[in-house]
C-alpha positions in Angstrom: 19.4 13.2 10.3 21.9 12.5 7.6 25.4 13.3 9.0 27.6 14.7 6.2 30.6 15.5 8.0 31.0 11.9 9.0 30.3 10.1 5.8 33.2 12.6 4.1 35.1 11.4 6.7 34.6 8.0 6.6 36.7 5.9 3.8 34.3 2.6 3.9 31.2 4.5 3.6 32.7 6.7 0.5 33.5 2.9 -1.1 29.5 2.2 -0.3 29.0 5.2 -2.2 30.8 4.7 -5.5 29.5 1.1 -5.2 26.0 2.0 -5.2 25.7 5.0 -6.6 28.6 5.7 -8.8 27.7 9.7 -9.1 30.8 11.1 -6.6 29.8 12.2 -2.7 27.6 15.1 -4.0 25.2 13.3 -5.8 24.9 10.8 -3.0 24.1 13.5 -0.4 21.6 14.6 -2.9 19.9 11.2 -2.6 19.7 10.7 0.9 18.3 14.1 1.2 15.3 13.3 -0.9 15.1 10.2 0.9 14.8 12.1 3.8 12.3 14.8 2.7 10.1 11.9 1.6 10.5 10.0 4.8 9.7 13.3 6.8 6.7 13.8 4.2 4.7 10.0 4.5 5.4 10.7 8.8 2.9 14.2 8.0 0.7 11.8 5.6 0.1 9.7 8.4 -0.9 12.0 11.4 -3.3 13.6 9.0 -4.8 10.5 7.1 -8.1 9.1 8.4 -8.2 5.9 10.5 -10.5 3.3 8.7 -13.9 4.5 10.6 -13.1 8.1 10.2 -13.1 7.6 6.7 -16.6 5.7 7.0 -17.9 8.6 8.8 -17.4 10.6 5.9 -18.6 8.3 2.8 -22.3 9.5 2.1 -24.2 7.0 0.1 -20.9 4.4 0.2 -21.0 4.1 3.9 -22.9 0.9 3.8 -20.9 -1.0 1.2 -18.0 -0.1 3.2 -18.7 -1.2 6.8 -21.0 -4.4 4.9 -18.0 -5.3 3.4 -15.8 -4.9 6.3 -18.4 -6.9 8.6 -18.5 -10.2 6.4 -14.8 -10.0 5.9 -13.5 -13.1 6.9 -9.8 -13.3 8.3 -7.5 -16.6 7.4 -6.2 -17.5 10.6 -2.6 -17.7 8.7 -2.8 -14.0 8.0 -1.7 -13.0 11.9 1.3 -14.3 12.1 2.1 -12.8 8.5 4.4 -9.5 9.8 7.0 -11.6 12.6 6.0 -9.2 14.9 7.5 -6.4 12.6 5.3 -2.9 12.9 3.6 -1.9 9.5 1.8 1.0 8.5 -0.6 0.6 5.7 -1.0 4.6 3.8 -3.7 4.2 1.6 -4.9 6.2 -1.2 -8.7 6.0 -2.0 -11.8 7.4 -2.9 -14.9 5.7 -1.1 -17.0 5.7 -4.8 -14.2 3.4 -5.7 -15.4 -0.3 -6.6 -12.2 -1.3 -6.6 -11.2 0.0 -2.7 -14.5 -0.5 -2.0 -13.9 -4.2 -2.7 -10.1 -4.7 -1.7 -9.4 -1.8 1.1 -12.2 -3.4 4.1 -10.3 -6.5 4.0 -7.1 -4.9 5.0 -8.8 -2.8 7.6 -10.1 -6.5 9.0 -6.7 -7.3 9.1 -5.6 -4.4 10.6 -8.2 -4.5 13.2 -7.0 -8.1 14.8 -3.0 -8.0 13.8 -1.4 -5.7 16.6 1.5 -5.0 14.6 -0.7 -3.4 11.5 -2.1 0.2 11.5 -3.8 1.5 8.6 -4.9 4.9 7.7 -6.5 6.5 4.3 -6.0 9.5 2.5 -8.5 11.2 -0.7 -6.8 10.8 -3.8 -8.1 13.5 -5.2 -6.6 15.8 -2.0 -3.0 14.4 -2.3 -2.4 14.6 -6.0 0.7 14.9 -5.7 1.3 11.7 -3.6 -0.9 10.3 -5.9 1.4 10.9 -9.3 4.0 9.0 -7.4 2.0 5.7 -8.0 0.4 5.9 -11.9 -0.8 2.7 -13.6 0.4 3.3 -16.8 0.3 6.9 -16.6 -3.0 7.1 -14.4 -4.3 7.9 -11.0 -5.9 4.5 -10.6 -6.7 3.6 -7.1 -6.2 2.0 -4.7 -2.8 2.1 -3.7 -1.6 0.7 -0.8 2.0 2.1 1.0 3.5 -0.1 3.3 5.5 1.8 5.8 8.4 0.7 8.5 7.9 2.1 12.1 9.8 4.9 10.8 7.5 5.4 7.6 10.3 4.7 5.6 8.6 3.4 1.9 9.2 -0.7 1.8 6.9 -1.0 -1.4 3.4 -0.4 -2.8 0.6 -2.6 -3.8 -2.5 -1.9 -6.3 -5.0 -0.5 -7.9 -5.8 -4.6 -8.4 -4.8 -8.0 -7.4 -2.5 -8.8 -10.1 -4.1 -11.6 -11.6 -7.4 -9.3 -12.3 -5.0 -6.1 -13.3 -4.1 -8.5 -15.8 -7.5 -9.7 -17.3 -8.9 -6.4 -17.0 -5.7 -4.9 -19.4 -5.9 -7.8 -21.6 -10.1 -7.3 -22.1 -10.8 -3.8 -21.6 -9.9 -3.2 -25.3 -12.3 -6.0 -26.3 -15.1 -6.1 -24.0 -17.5 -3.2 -23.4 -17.6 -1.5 -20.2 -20.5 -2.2 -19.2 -20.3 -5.3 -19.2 -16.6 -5.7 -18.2 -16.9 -4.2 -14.9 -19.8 -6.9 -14.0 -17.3 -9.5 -14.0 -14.8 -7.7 -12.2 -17.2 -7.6 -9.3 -17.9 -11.3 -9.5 -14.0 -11.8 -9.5 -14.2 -10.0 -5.9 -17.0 -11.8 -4.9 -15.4 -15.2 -5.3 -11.8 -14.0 -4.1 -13.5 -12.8 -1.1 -10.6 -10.0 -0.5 -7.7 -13.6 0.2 -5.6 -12.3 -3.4 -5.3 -9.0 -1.4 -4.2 -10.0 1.7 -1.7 -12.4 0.4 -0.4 -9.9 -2.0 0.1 -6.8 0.4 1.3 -9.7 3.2 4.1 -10.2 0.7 5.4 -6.6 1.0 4.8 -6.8 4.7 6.6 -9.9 5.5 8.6 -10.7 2.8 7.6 -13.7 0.9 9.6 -16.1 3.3 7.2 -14.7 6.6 3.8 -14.9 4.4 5.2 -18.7 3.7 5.9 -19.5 7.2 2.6 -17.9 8.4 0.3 -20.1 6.3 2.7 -23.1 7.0 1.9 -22.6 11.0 
């Protein structure tokens, strides 16, 4: 809990303030209280979100995409020593009629599964709306998204709805190339990537590019 009568007190910390904030004490305490409130709020996310099989359990006609998916997932051995033995919690936000979770999300619950430090829960888009709206793609509720959490569910950044490299051919073609045939190559782009564009992406938030670098160098 954020000690106010101490930082007042404290002549280095009110520098730190007008440093990095430059909006007087009030505004500051203002800040670390919403920081707080969202800290306290992604610690509730998380002991009501579903682990990955729970969320299976409760798929309906996805169920076998899902756990296929997850099954033939194959694991680069590099990807374990990715988080330096740092505890991560991966928050994602999904829907299992998704083709985009359906092809990125069983790859991280792989990983999850054999990397100790990892844990990784899911909640419904559509039943956290307002967790969603903290994450548009230019201004929409595209999913996934991926949170990745300190041991203290503090935020240390996001990841989705895409691999980058596909977000960007998909916003440079979806203007030009019909739908119905866009989404067909999406799926091939998947196929190919085999879920490795993922994992190296949301190992970067995890790690820090300098672990995920030293992890495939081992």
């Amino acid at each position: 809990m954020f000690n106010r009568g101490y930082a007042q007190g404290s002549e280095a910390f009110q520098r730190v303030i007008l440093y990095h904030v430059g909006g007087g004490f009030d505004r500051f305490v203002s800040f670390l209280q919403q920081v707080e409130l969202k800290m306290a709020n992604y610690a509730g996310l998380w002991s009501e979100a579903m682990k990955f099989d729970e969320f299976l359990a409760v798929s309906g006609s996805h169920h076998a995409l899902w756990e296929g998916l997850f099954r033939l997932s194959q694991i680069p051995a590099w990807a374990a020593g990715a988080t330096k033995g740092k505890k991560r919690n991966l928050l994602v936000i999904a829907e299992d009629w998704c083709g985009d979770a359906s092809n990125t999300i069983p790859f991280l619950a792989h990983w999850a599964s054999v990397t100790p430090e990892i844990s990784l829960r899911i909640i419904r888009r559509d039943e956290h709306l307002d967790v969603m709206d903290r994450y548009l793609t230019n201004g929409s509720r595209s999913i996934p998204v991926v949170i990745v959490l300190d041991e203290n569910y503090e935020e240390l950044g996001y990841w989705g709805p895409r691999p980058k490299a596909l977000q960007e051919w998909v916003m440079a073609n979806k203007g030009t190339i019909p739908k119905a045939e866009l989404y067909p190559q999406v799926r091939k782009w998947y196929a190919r990537d085999r879920g490795e564009t993922t994992l190296r992406e949301v190992m970067a938030i995890v790690a820090g590019k300098e672990g995920l670098e030293e992890a495939r160098q081992s």
